[in-house]
MARBA-3410 file (N, C-alpha, C, O; in Angstrom, 1 decimal):
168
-14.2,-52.7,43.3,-15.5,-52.0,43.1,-16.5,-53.1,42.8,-17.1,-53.3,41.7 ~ -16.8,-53.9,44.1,-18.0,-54.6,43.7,-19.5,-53.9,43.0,-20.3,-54.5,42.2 ~ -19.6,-53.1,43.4,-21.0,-52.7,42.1,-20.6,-52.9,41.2,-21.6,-53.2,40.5 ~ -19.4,-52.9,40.4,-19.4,-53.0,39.0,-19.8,-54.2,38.4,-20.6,-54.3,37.4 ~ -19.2,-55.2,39.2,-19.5,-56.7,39.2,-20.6,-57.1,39.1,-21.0,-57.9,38.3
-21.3,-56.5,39.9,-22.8,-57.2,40.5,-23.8,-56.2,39.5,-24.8,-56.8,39.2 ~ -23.7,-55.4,39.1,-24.9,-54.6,38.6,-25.6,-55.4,37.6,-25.0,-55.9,36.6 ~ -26.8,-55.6,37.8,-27.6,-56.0,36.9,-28.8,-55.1,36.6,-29.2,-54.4,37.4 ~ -29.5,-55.2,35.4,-30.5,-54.4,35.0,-31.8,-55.0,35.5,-32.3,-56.0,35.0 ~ -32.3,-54.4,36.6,-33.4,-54.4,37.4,-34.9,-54.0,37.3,-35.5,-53.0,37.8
-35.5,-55.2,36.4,-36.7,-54.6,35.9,-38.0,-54.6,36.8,-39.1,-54.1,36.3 ~ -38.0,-55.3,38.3,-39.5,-54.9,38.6,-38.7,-55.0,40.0,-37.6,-55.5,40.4 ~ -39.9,-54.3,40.8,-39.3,-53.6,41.9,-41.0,-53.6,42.7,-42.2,-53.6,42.3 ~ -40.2,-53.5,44.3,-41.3,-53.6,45.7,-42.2,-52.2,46.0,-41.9,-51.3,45.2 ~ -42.8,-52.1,46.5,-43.4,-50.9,46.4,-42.7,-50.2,48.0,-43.4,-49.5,48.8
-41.4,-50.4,48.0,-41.1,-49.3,48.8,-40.5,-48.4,48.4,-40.0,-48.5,47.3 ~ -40.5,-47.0,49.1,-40.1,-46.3,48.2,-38.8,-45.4,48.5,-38.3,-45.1,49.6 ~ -38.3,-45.2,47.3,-36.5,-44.2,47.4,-37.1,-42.7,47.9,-37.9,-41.8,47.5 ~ -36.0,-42.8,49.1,-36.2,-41.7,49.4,-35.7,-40.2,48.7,-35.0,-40.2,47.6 ~ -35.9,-39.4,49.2,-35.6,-38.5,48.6,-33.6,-38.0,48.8,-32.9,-37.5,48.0
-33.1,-38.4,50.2,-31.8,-38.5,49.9,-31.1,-39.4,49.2,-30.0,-39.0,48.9 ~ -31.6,-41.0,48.8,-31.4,-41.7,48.2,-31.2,-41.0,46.2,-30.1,-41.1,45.6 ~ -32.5,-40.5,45.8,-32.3,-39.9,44.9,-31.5,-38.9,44.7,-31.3,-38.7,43.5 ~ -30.7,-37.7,45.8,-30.0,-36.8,45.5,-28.6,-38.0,45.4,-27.8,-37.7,44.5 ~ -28.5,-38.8,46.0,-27.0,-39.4,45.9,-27.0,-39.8,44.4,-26.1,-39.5,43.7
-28.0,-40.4,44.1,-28.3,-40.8,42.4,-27.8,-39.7,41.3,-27.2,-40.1,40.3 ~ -28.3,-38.4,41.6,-28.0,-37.8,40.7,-26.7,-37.0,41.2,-26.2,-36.6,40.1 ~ -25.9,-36.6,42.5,-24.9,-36.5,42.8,-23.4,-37.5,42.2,-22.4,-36.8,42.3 ~ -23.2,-38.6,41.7,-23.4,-39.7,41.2,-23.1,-39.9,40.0,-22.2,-40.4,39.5 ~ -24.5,-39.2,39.3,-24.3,-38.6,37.9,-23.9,-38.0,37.4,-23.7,-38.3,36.3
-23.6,-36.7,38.1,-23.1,-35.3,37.8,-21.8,-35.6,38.3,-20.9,-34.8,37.9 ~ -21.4,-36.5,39.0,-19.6,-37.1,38.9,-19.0,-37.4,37.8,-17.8,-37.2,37.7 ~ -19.8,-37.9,36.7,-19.2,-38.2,35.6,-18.1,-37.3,34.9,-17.8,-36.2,35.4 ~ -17.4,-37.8,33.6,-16.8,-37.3,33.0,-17.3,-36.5,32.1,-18.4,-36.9,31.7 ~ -16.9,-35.3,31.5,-17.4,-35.1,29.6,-16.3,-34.5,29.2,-15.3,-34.0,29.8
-16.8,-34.5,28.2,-16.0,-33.9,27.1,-15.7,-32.0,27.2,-16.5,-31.0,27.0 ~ -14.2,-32.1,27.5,-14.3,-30.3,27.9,-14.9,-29.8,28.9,-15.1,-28.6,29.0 ~ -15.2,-30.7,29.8,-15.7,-30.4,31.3,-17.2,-30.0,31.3,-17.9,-29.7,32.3 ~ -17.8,-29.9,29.9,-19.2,-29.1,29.3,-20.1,-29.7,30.3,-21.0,-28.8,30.5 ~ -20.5,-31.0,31.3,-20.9,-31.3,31.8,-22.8,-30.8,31.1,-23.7,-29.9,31.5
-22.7,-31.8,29.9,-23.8,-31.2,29.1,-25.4,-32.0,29.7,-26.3,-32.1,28.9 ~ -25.5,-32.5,31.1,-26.7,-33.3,31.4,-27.5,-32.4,32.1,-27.3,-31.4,32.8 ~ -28.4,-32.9,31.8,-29.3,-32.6,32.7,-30.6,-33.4,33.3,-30.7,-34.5,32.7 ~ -31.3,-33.3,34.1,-32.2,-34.3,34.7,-33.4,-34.6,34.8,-33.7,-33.7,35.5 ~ -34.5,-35.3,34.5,-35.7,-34.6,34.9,-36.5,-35.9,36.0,-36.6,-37.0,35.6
-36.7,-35.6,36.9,-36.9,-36.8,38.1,-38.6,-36.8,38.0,-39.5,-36.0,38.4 ~ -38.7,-38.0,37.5,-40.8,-38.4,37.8,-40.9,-39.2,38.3,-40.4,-40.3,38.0 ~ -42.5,-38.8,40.0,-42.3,-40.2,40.3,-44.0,-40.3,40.4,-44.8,-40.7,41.2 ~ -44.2,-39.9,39.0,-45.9,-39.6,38.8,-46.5,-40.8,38.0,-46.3,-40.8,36.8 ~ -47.1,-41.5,38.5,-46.9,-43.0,38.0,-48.1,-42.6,36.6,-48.1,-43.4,35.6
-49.0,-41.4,36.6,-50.1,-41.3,35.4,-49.1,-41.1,34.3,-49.1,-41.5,33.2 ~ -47.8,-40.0,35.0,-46.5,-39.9,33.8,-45.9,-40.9,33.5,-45.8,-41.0,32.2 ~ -45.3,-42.1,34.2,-45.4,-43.6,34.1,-45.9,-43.8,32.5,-45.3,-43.7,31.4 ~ -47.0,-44.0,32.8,-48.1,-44.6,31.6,-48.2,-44.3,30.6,-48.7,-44.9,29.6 ~ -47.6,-42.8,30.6,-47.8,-42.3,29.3,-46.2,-42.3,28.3,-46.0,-42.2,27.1
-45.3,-42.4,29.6,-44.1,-42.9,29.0,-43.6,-44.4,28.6,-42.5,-44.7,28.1 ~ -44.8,-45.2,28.9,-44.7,-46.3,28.2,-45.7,-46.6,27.0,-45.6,-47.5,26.3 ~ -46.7,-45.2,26.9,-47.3,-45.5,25.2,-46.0,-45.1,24.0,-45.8,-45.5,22.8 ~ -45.5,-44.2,24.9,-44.2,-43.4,24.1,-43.3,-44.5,23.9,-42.9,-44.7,22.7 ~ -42.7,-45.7,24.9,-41.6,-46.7,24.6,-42.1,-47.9,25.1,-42.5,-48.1,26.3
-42.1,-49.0,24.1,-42.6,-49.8,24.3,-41.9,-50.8,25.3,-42.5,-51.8,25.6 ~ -40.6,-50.6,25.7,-40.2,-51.2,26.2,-40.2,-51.0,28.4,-39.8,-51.5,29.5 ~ -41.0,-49.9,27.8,-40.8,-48.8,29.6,-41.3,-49.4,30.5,-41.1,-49.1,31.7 ~ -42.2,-50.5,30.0,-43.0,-51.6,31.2,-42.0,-52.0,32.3,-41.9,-53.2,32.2 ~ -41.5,-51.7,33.2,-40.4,-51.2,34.6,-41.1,-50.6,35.2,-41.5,-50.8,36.4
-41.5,-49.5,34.4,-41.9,-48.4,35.2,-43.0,-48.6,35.8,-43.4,-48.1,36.8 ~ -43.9,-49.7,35.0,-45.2,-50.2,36.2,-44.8,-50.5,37.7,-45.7,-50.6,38.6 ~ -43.7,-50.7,37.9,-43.0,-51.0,39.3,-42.5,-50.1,39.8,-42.5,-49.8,41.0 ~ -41.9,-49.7,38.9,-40.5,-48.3,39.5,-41.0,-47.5,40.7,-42.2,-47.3,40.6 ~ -40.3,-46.8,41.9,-41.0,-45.6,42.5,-40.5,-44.3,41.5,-41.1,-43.3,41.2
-39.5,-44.5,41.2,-39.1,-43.4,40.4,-38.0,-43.2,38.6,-37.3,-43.9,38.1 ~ -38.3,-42.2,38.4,-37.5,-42.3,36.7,-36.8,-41.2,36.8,-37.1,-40.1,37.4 ~ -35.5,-41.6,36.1,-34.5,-40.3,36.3,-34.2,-40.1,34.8,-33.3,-40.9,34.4 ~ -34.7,-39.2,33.7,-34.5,-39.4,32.5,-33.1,-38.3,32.2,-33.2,-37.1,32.6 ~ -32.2,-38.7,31.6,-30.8,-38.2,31.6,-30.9,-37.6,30.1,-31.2,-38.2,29.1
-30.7,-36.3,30.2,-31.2,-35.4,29.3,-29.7,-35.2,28.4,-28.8,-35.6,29.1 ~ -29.4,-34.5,27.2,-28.2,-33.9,27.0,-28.6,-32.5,26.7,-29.6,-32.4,26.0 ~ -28.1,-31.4,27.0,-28.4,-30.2,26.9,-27.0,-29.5,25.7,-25.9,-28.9,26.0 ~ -27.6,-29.8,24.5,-26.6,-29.2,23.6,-26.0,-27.5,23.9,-25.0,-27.2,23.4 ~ -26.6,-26.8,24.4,-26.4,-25.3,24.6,-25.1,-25.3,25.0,-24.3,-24.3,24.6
-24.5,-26.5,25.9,-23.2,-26.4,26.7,-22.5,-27.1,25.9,-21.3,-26.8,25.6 ~ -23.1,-28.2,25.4,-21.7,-28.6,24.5,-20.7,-27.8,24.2,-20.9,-26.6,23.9 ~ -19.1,-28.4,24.2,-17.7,-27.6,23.5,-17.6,-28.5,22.5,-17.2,-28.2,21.4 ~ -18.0,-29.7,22.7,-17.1,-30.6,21.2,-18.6,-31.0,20.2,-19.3,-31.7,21.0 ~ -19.2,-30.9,19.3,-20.5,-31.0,19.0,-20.2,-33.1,18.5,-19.3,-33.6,17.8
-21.3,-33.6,19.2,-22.0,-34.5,19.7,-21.6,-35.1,20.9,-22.4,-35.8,21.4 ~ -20.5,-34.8,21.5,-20.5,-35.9,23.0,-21.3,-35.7,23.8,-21.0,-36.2,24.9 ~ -22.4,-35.1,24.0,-23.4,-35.2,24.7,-24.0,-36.9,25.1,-24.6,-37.4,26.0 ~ -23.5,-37.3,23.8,-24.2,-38.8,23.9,-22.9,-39.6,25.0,-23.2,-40.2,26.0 ~ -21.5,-39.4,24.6,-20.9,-39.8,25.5,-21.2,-39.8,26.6,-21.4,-40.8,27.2
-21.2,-38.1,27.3,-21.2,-37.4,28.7,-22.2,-37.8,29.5,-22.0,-38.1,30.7 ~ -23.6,-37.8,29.0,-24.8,-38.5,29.4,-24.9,-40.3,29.3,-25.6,-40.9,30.1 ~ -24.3,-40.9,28.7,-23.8,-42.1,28.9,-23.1,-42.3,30.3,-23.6,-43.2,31.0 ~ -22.0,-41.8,30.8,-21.0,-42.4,31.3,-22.4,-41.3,32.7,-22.8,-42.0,33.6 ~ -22.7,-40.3,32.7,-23.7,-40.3,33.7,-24.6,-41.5,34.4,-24.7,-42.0,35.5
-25.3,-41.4,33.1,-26.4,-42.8,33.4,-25.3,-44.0,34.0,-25.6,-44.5,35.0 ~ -24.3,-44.3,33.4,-23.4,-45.3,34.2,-23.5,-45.0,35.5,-24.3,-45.7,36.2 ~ -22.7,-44.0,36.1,-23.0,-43.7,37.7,-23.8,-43.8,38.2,-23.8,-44.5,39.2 ~ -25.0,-43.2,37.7,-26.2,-43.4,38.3,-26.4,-44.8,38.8,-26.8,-45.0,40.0 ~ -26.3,-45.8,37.9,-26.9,-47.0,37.9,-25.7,-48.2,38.8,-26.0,-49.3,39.2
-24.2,-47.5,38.8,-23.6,-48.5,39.8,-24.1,-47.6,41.0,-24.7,-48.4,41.7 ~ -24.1,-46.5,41.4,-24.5,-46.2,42.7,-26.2,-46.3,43.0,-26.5,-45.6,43.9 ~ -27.0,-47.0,42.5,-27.9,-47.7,42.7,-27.6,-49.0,43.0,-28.5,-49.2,43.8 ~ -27.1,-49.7,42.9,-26.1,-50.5,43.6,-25.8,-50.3,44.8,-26.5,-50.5,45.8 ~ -24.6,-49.8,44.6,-24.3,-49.2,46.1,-25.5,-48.9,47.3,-25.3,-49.3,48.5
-26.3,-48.5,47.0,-27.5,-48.2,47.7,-28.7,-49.2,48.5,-29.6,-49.0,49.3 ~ -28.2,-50.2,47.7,-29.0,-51.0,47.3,-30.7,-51.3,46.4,-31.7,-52.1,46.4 ~ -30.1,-50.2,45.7,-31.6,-50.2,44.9,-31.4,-51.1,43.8,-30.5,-51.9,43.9 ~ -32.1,-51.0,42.7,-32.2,-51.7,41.3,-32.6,-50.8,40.3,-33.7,-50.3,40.4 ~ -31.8,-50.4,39.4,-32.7,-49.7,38.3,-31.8,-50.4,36.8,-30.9,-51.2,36.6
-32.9,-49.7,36.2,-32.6,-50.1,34.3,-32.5,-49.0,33.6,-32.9,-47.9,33.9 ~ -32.0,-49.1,32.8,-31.7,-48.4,31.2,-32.8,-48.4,30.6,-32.8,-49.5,30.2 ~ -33.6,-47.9,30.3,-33.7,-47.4,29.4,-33.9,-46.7,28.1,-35.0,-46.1,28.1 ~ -33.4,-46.7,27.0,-32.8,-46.1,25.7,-34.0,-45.0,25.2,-35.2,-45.3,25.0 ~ -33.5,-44.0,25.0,-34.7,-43.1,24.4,-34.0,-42.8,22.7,-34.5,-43.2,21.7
-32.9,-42.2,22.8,-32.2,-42.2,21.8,-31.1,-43.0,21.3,-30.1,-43.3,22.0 ~ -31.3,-43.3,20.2,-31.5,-42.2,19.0,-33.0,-42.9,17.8,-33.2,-42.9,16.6 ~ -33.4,-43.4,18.8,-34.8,-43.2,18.0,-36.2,-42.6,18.1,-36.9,-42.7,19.0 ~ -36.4,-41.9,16.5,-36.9,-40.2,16.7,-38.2,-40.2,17.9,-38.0,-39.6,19.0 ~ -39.3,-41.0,17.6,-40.3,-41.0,18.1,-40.2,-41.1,19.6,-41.0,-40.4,20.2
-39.1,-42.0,20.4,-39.0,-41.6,21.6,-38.7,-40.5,21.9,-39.2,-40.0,22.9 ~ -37.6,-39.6,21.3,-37.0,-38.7,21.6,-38.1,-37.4,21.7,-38.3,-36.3,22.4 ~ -38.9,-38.1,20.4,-39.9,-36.4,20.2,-41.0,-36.8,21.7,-41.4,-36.1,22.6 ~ -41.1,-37.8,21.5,-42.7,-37.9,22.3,-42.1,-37.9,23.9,-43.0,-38.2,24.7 ~ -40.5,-37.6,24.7,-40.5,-37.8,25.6,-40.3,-36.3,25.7,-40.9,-35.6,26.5
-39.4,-35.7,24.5,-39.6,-34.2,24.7,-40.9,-33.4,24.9,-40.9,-32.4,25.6 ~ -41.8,-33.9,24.2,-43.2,-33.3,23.9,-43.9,-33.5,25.6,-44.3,-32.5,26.3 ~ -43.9,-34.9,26.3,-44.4,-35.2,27.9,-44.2,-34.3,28.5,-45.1,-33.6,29.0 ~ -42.3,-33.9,28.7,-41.7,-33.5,29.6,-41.6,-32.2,29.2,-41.4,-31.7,30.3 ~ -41.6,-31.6,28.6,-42.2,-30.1,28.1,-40.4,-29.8,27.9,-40.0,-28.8,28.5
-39.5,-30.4,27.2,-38.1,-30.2,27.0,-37.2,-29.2,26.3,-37.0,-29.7,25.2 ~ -36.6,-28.0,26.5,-36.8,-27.3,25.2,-35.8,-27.2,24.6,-34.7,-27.6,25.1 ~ -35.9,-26.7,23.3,-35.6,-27.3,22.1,-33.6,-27.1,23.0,-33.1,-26.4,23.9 ~ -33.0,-28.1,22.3,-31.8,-28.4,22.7,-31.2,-29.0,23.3,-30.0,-29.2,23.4 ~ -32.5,-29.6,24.0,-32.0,-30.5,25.5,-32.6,-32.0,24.6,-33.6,-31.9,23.9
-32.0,-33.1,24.9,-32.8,-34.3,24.0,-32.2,-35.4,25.1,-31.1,-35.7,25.7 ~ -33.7,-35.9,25.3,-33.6,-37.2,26.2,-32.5,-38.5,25.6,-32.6,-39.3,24.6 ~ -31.9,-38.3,26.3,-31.1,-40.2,26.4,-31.6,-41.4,26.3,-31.7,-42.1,25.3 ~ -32.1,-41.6,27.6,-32.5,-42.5,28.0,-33.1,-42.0,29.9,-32.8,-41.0,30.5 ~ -34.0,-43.3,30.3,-34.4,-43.1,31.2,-34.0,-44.2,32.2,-33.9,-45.4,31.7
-33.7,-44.0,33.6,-33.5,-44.8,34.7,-34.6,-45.0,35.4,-35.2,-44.1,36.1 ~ -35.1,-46.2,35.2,-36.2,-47.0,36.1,-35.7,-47.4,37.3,-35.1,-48.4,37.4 ~ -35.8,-46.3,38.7,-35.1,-47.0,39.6,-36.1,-47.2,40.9,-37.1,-46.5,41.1 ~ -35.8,-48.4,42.0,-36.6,-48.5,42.5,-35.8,-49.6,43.7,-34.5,-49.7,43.7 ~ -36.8,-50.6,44.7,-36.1,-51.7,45.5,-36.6,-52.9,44.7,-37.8,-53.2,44.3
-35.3,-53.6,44.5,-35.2,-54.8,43.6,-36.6,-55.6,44.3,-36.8,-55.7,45.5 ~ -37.5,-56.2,43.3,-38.3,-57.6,43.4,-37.5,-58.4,43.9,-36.2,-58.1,43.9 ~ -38.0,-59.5,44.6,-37.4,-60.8,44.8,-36.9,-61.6,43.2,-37.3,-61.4,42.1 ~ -36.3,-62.3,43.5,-35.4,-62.8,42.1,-35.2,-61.6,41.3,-35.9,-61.6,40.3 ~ -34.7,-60.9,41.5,-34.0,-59.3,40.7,-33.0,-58.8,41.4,-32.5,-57.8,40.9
-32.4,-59.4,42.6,-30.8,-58.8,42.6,-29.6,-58.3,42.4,-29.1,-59.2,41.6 ~ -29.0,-57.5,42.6,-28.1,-57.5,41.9,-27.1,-58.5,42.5,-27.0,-58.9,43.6 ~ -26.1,-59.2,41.1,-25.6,-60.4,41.5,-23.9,-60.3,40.4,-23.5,-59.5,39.6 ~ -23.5,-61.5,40.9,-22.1,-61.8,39.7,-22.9,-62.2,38.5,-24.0,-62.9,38.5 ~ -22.2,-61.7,37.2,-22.3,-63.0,36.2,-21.3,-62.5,34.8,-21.3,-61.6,34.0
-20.4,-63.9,35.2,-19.4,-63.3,34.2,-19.4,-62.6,32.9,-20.5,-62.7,32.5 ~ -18.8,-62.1,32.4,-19.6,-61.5,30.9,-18.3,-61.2,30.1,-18.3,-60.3,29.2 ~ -16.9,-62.0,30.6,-16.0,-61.9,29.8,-15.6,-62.4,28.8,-15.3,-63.6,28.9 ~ -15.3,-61.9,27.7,-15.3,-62.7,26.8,-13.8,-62.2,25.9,-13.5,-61.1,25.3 ~ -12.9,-63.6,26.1,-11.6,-62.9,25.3,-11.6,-62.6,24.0,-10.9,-61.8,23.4
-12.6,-63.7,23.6,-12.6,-63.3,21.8,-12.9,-61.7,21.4,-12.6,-61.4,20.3 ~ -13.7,-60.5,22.3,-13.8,-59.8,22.0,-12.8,-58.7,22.0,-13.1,-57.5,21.5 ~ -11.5,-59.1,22.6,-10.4,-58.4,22.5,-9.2,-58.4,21.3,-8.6,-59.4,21.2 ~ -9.0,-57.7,20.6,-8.2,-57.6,19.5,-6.2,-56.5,20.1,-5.8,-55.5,20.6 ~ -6.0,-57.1,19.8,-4.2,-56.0,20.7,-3.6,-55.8,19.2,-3.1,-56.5,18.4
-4.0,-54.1,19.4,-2.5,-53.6,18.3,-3.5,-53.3,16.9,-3.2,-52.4,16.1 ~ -4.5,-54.2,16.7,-5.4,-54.2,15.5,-6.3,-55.0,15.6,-6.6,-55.5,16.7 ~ -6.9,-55.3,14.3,-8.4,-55.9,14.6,-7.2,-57.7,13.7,-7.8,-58.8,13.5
END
């Protein structure tokens, strides 16, 4: 599985744009993922409204991507479905994972994002996206076609010291 290898977080991007089958594979992708008790607690909300852009970066300071991005895929957790109370954070995790190797695959570039678990993003993305009460933003996917020098590429990141066997 070379996308795994190669995936890198892809912060500015060409002004061509993802098409609209490109984005259903994205979230096709996503909704592959695993959860907890099958609750399949995500949900999605796709902007490719660059004035919404802007205001999602007074909300997170770090959202400056999205000055490039053609589009944002913000990976929601919808507690209503939850069976186990919190893996939402898991189930929408291991989503956003897919998402972002099969951007890869595609050859696009996207980034992470983080919305939660800190409050002010969480309220002020809920409050944009008109979210209701139950559903709480993750994080968002900046996805788009890689800039030059933004590829995705190898780079090792193994590290044995971080392995412990049997105990710490």
């Amino acid at each position: 599985m070379n996308e795994l290898n190669i995936r890198r977080s892809i912060r500015r991007f060409t002004n061509e744009p993802v098409t609209d089958a490109q984005m259903e594979q994205l979230l096709r992708a996503a909704m592959q993922a695993p959860s907890a008790g099958n609750a399949q607690t995500w949900d999605f909300v796709v902007v490719k409204n660059k004035a919404t852009f802007e205001k999602i970066i007074d909300i997170h300071p770090y959202a400056t991507p999205l000055q490039t991005a053609d589009a944002a895929i913000v990976v929601c957790g919808n507690t209503s479905r939850e069976r186990y109370d919190g893996f939402w954070v898991q189930d929408c995790s291991a989503a956003m994972q897919n998402l972002l190797l099969k951007a890869v695959e595609l050859g696009l570039g996207a980034v992470w994002l983080g919305i939660h678990p800190i409050a002010e993003r969480v309220e002020g993305l809920a409050a944009l996206l008109d979210l209701p009460k139950g559903v709480i933003p993750l994080g968002i996917a900046a996805v788009g076609h890689p800039a030059n020098g933004q590829q995705n590429q190898f780079v090792d990141r193994f590290h044995p010291e971080y392995i412990h066997k049997e105990k710490w």
